[in-house]
C-alpha positions as CSV (number, residue, x, y, z in Angstrom):
1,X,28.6,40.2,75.5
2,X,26.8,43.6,75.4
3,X,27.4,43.1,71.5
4,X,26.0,39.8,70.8
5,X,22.6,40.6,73.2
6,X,22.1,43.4,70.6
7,X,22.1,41.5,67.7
8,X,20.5,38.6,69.6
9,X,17.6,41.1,70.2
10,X,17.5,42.8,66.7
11,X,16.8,39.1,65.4
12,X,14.2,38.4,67.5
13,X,12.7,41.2,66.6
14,X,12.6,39.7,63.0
15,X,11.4,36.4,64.0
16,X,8.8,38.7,65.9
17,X,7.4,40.2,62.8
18,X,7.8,37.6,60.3
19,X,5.8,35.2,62.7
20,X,3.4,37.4,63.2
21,X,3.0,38.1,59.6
22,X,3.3,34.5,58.2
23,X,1.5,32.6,60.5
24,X,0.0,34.8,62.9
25,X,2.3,33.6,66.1
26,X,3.6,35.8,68.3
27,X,6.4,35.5,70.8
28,X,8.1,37.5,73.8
29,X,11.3,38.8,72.3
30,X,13.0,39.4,76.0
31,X,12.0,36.2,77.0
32,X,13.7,34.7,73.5
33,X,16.9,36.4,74.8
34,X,16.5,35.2,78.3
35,X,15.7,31.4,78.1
36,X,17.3,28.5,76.3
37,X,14.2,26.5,76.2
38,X,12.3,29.1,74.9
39,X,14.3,30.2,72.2
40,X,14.8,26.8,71.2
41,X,10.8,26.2,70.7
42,X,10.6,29.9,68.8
43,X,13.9,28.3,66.8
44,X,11.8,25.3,66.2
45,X,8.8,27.1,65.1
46,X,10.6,29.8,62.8
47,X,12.5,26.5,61.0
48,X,8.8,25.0,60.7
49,X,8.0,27.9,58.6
50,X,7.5,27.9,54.9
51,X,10.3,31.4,54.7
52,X,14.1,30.6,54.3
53,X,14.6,33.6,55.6
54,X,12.9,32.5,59.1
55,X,15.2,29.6,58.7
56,X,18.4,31.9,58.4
57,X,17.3,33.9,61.2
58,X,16.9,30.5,63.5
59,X,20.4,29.9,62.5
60,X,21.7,32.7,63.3
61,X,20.0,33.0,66.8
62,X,21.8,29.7,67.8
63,X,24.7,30.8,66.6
64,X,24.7,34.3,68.6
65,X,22.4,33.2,71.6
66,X,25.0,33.5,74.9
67,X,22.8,30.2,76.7
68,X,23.4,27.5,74.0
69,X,26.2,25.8,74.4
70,X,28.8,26.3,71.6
71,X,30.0,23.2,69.8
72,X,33.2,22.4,70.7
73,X,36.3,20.3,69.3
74,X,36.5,17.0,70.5
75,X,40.3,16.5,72.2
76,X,42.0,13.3,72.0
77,X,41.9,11.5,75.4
78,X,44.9,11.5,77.5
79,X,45.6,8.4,78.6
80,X,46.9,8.4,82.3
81,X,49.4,5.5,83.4
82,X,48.6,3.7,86.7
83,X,51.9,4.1,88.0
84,X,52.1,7.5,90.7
85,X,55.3,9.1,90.6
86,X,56.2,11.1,93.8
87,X,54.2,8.8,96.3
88,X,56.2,10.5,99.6
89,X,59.1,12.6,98.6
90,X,60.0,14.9,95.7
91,X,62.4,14.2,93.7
């Protein structure tokens, strides 16, 4: 975990700078680290931007950002019969 808030924080810095420089927005990089919802509208804004390398940077923040939920694989469903074994004894 101590890992990924590293490189969570080295690319905020980025997003830091290259907002600042390309359209004169700046943002809190702790609070980027701390808060879902805010790192989402920083995401939004940094994928709004004209540089693809904003847009590979807002990629890679919701890949590595610990509070967004990761995408998971879809199970089958288990279907569960009606009938309940073991009402009052063990068998």
């Amino acid at each position: 975990m101590a890992g990924e808030m590293e490189i969570l924080f080295s690319l905020a810095g980025r997003v830091h700078t290259l907002l600042r420089r390309e359209s004169s927005r700046i943002i809190d990089v702790e609070w980027l680290c701390a808060d879902a919802a805010y790192a989402s509208e920083v995401i939004r804004l940094a994928e709004a931007a004209e540089s693809e390398e904003l847009q590979k940077l807002a990629e890679r923040i919701r890949e590595v950002h610990p509070l967004f939920l990761k995408t998971m694989v879809k199970a089958e469903p288990v279907i569960v019969s009606n009938v309940r074994k073991y009402m009052n004894t063990l068998r």
